[in-house]
Each structure stands twice: as structure tokens, then as C-alpha cells.
PASEBA-1860 file (N, C-alpha, C; in nm, 3 decimals):
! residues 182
1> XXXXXXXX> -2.504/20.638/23.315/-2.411/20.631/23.203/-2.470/20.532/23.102 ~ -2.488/20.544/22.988/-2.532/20.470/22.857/-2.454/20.363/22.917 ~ -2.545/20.223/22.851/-2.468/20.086/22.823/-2.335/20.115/22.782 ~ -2.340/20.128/22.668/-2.214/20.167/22.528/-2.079/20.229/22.632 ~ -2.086/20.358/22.713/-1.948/20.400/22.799/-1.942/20.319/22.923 ~ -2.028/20.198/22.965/-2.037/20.157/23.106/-1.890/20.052/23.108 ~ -1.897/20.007/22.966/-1.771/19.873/22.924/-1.622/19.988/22.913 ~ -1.649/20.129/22.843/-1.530/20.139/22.835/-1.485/20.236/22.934
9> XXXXXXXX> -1.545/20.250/23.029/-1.553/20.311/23.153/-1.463/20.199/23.263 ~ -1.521/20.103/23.280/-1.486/20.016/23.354/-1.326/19.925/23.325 ~ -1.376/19.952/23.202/-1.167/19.909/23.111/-1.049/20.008/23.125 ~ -1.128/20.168/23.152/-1.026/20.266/23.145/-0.883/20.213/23.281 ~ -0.819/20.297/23.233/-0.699/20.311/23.359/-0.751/20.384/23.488 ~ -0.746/20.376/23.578/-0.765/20.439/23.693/-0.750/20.572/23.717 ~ -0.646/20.635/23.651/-0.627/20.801/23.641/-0.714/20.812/23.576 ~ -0.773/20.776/23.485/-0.854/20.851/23.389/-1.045/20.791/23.379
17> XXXXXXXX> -1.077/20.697/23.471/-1.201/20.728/23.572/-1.263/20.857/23.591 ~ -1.190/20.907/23.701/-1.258/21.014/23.752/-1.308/21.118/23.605 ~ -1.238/21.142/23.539/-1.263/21.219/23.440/-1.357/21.147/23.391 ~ -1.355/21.051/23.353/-1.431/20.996/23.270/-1.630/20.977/23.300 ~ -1.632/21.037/23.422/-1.758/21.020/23.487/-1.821/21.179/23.501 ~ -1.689/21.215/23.593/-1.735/21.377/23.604/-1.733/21.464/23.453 ~ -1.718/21.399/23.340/-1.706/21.483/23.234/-1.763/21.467/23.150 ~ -1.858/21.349/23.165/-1.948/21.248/23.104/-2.034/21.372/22.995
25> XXXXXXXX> -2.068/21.323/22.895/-2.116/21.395/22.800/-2.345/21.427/22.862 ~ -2.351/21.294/22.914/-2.464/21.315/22.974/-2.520/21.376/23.057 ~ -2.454/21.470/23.117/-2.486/21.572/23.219/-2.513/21.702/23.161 ~ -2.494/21.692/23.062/-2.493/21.803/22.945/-2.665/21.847/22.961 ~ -2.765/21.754/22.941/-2.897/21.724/22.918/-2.967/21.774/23.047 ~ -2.860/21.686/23.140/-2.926/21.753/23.272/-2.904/21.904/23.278 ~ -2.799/21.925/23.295/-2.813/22.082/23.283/-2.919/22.163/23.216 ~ -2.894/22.133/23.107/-3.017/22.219/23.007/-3.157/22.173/23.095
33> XXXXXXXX> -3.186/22.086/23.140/-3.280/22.071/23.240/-3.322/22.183/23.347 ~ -3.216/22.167/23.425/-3.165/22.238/23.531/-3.181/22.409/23.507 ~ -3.129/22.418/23.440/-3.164/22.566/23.339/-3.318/22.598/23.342 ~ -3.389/22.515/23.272/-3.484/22.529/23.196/-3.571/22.544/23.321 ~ -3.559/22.481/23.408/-3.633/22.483/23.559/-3.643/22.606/23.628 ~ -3.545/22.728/23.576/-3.488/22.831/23.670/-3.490/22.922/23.557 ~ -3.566/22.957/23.470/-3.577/23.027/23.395/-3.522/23.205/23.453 ~ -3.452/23.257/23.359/-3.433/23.375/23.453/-3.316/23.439/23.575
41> XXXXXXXX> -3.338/23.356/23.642/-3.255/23.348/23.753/-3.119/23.333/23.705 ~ -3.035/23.449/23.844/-2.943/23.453/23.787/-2.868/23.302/23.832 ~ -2.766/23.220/23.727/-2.759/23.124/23.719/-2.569/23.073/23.705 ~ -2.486/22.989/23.794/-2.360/22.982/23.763/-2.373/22.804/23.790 ~ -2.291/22.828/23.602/-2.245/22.671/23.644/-2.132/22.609/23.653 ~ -2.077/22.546/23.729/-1.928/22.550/23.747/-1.917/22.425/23.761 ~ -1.704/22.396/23.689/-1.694/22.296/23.645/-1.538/22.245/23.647 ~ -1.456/22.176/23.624/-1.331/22.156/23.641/-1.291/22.133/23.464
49> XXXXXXXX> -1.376/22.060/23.440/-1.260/22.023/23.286/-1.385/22.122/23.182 ~ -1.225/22.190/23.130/-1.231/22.315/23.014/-1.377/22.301/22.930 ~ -1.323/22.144/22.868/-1.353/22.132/22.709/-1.524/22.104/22.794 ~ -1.583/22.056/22.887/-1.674/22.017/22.950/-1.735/22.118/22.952 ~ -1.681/22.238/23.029/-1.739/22.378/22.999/-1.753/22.462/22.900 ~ -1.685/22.449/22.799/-1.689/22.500/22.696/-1.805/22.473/22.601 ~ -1.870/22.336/22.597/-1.972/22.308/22.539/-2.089/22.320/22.635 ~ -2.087/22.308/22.755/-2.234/22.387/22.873/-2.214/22.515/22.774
57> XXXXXXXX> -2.168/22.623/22.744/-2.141/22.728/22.753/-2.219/22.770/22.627 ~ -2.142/22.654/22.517/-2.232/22.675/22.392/-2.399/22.659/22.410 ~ -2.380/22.522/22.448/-2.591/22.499/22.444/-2.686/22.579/22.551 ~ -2.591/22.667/22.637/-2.698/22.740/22.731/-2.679/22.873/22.686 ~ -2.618/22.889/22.578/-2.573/23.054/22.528/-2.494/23.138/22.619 ~ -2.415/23.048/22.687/-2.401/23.152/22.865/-2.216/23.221/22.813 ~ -2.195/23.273/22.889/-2.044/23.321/22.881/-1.947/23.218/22.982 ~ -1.830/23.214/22.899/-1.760/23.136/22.984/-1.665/23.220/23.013
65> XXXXXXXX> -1.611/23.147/23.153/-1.520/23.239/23.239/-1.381/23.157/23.253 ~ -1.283/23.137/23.218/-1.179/23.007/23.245/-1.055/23.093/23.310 ~ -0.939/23.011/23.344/-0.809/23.079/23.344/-0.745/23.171/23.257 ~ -0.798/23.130/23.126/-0.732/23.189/22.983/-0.814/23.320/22.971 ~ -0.945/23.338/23.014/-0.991/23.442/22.983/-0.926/23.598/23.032 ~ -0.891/23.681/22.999/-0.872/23.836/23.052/-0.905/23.881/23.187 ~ -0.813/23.946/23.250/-0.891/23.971/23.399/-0.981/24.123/23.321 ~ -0.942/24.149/23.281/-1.072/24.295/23.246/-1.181/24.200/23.171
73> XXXXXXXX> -1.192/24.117/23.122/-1.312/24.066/23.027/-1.412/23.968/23.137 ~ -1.287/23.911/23.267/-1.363/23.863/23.367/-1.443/23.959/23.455 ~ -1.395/24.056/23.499/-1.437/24.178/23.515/-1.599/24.196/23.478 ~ -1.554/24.265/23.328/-1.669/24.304/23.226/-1.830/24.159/23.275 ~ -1.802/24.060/23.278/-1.841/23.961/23.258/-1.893/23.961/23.389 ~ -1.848/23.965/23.525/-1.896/23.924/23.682/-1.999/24.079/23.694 ~ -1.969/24.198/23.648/-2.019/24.266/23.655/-2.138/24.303/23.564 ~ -2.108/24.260/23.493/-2.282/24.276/23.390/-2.362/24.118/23.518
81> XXXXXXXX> -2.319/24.048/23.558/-2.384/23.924/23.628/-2.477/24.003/23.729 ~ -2.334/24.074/23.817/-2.414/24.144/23.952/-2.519/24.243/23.878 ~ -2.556/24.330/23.762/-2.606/24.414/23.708/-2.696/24.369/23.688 ~ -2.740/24.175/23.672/-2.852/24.165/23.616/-2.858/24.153/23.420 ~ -2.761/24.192/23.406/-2.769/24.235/23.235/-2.738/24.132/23.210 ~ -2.714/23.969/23.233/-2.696/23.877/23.197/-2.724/23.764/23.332 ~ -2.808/23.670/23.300/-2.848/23.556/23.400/-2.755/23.468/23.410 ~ -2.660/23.404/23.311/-2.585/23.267/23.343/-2.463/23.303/23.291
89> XXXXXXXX> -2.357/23.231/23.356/-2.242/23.240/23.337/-2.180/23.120/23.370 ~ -2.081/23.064/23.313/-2.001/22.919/23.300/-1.896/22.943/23.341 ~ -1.855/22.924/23.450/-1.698/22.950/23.508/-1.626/22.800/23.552 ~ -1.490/22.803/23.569/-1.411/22.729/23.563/-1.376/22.728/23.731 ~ -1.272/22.655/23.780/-1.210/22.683/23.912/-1.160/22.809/23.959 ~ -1.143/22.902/23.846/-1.111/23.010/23.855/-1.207/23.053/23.945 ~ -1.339/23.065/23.924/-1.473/23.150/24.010/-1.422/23.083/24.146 ~ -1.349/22.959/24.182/-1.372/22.931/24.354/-1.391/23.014/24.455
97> XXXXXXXX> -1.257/23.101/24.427/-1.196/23.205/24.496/-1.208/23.371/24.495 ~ -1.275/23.439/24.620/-1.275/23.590/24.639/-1.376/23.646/24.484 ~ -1.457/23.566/24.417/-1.564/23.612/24.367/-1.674/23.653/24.433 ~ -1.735/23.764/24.448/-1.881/23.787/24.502/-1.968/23.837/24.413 ~ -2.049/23.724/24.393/-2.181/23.701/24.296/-2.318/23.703/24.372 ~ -2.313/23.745/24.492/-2.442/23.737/24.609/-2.584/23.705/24.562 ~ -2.639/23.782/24.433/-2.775/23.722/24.393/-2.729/23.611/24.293 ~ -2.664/23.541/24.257/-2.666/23.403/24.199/-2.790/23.331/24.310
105> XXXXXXXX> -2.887/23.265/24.244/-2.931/23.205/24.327/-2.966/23.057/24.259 ~ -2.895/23.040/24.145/-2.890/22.880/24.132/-2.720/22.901/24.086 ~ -2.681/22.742/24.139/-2.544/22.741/24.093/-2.570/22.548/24.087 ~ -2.479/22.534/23.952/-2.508/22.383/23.887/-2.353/22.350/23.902 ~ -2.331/22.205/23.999/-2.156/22.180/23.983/-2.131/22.092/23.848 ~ -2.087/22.078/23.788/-2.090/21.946/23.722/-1.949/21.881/23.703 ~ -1.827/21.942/23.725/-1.713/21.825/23.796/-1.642/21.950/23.901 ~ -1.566/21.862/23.928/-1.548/21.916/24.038/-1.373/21.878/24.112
113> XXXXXXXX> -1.282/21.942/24.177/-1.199/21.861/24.230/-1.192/21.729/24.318 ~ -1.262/21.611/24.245/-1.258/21.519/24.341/-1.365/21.537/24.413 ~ -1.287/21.496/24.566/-1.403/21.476/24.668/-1.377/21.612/24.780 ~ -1.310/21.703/24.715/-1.258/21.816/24.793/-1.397/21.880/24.827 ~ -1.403/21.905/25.004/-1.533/21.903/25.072/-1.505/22.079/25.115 ~ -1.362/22.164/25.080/-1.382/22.242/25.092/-1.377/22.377/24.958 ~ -1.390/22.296/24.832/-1.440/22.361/24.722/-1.582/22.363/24.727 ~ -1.659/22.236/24.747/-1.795/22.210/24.758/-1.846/22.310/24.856
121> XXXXXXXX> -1.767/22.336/24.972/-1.846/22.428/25.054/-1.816/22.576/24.999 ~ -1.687/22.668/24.907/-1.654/22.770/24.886/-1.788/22.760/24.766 ~ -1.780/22.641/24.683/-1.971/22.699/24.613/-2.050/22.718/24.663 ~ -2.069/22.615/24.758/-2.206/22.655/24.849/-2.259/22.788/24.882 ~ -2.146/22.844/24.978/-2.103/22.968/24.997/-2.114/23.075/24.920 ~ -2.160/23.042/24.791/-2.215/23.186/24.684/-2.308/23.148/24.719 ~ -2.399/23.088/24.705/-2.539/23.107/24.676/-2.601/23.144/24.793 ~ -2.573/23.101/24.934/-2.658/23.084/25.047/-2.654/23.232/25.125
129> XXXXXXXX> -2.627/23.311/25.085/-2.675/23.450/25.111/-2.790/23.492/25.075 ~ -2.849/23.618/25.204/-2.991/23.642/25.180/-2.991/23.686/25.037 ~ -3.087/23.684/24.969/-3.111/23.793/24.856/-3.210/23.910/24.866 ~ -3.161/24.000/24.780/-3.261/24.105/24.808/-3.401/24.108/24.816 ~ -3.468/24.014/24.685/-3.560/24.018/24.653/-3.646/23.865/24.696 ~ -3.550/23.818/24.871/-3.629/23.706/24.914/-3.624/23.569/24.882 ~ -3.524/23.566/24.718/-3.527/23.421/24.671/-3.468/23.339/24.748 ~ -3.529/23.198/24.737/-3.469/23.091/24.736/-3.332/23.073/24.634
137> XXXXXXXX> -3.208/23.016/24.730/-3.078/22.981/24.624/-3.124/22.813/24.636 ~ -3.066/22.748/24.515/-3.053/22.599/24.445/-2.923/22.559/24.439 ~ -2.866/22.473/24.520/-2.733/22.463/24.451/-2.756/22.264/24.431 ~ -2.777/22.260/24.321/-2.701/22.108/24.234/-2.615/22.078/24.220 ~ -2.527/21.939/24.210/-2.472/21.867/24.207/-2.514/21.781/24.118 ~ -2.434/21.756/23.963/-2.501/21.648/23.857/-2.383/21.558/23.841 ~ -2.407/21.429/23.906/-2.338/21.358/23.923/-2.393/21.184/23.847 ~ -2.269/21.152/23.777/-2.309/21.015/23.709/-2.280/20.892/23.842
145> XXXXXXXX> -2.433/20.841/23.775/-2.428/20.734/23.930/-2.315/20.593/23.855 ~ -2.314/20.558/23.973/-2.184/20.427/23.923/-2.027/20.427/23.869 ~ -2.000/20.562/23.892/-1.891/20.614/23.903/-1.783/20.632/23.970 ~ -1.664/20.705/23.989/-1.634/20.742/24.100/-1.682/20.903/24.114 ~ -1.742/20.958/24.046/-1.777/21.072/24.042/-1.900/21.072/24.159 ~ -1.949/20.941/24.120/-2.074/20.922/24.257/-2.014/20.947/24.435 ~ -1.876/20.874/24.370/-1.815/20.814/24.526/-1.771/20.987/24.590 ~ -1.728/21.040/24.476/-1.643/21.173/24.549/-1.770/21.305/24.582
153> XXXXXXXX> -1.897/21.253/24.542/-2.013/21.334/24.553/-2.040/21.277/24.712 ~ -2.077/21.134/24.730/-2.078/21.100/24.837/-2.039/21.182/24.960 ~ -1.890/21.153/24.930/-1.794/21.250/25.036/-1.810/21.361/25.083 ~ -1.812/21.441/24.958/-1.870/21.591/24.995/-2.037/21.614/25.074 ~ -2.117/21.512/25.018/-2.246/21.520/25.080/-2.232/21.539/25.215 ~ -2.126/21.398/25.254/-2.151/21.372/25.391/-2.082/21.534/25.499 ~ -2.026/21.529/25.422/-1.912/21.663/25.512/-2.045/21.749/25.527 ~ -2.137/21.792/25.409/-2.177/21.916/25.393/-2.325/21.884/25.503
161> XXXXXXXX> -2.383/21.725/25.536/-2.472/21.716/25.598/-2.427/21.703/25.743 ~ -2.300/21.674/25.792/-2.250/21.739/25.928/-2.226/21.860/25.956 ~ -2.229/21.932/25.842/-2.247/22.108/25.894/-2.384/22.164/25.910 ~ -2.496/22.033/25.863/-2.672/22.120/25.845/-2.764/22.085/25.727 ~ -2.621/22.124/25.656/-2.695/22.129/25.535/-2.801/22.003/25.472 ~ -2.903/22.033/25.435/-2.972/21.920/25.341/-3.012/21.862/25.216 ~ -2.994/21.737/25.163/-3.000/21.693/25.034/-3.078/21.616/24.983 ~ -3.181/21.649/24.870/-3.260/21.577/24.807/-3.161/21.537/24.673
169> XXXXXXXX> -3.185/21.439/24.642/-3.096/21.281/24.542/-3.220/21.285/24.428 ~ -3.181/21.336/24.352/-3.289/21.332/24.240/-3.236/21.267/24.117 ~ -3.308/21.141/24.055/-3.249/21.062/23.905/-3.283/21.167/23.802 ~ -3.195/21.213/23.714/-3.223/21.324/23.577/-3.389/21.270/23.543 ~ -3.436/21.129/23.542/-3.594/21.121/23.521/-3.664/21.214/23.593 ~ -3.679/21.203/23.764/-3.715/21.270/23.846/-3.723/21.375/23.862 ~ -3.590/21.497/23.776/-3.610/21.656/23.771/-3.696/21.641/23.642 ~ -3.699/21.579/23.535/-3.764/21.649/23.449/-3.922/21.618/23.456
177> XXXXXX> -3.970/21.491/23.581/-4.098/21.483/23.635/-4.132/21.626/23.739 ~ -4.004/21.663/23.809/-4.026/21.760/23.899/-4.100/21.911/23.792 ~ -3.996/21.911/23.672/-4.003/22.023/23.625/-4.138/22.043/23.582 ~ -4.167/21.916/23.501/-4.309/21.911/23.442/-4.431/21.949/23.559 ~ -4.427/21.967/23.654/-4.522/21.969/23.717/-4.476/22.109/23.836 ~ -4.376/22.166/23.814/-4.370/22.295/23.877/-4.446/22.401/23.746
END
């Protein structure tokens, strides 16, 4: 988190923390990172607060998917995904539930309910199906360190590394050293 939000981060009220980390304007960058790494691939990034998604949505050109949107336009939208006729899509909490997106094979969280370890696993859960064509799935987590957004990432880590699963901790420096050199 910049110097400049670390003071008014730390002054906020306590309800309004969590938001204030998981919604952080700086994760924005990472993403487009994150993106840029996975060129192609079909790609979901999912998120809890609207206005948060709404601007991923703008700078990655992607479609957004929210509560407000149409069930025929959500429709139109999951199905051009599975078709291939479109790589990325920006969905809301709405996607948690009884979506099947099977070749998604990157999915980016960037807030999230808290430290809820069984939303974290219903994402997981898209991506980690075989794919047809052999790929590797990515699933990220862009989380502001020194937060509580850190603390409720924590949580979920730990749940998700007593089921198997494994996690590399990468600083936004570190992916875009990774990227440069993939």
C-alpha cells in the first residue's frame, strides 16, 4: 500500500478496513500484470466490491458479470466464454455458485468474502479440472500486504494447504521479474 493510504488506512474505522485493503486501487496494476502473463487464456477475475470490478473490467476490456446484469446477457456472456469467442470475463459473487466454466484456466481473486475458506475453495474448484488441451490452471490471489486483507488471505491459505494444495507468495515486483523472463 503507498505511504500516502498506509496513515489513512490505519485511522479508518474498523468496518471499513477490510474494504479498504481488499479494494485497494493498487491491485489494479497487478492484475493487468497477471493478464499480461497469460496472454490468451481463457481468464476469470473475480471480486466482491462492484465499483472494484467495474474498473478491472474497463482496463482489461473484459465483460463484467454482476447481480444487476440479465440472466440471458449472463447466459450470452458464460457461453461465448465456454465457446472460446471471448478469453476474460469479470464476475462478481454472483459466478461463486453452479457456474461451469471448465477451460478457465487462470482465475485472479482480488477481494473476496473475508476469510471465507469455503468461497476460496468454490474458486479453486473452477479452475482445477483437467483441460482438454492439457493446460496448466493458475489461480491468484492479489492481496495488499499489511492489511487485514493479508490476515483473511492467510486464513484461507492455511485451510487450502491442509487439503494439498500449494502456494507460491509472490511481491507484485517478483511477478513482473517472473513475467520478464517467462
Amino acid at each position: 500500500m503507498p505511504s500516502a493510504d498506509r496513515m489513512a488506512y490505519a485511522m479508518a474505522d474498523a468496518a471499513d478496513r477490510p474494504r479498504l485493503g481488499a479494494a485497494h486501487g493498487a491491485k489494479i496494476a497487478v492484475v493487468e500484470k497477471i493478464a499480461a502473463r497469460h496472454p490468451g487464456e481463457p481468464m476469470l477475475v473475480i471480486g466482491q466490491f462492484i465499483d472494484q470490478l467495474e474498473e478491472i473490467s474497463e482496463r482489461l476490456g473484459a465483460d463484467l458479470i454482476t447481480g444487476k446484469t440479465p440472466v440471458k446477457r449472463r447466459q450470452q456472456l458464460f457461453d461465448a466464454f465456454r465457446a472460446g469467442e471471448i478469453d476474460r470475463l469479470v464476475v462478481s459473487k454472483v459466478a461463486n455458485f453452479s457456474i461451469d466454466l471448465p477451460e478457465a484456466s487462470v482465475a485472479v481473486q482480488v477481494s473476496g468474502a473475508f476469510g471465507s475458506r469455503q468461497e476460496e475453495a468454490q474458486r479453486l474448484g473452477r479452475l482445477l479440472r483437467p483441460k482438454a488441451d492439457g493446460r496448466t490452471a493458475h489461480f491468484y490471489t492479489v492481496v495488499m500486504r499489511d492489511t487485514q486483507d493479508q490476515d483473511y488471505a492467510a486464513h484461507r491459505q492455511r485451510f487450502l494447504a491442509e487439503q494439498g494444495y500449494a502456494y507460491t507468495i509472490m511481491d507484485a515486483d517478483e511477478l513482473e521479474a517472473a513475467a520478464e523472463a517467462d
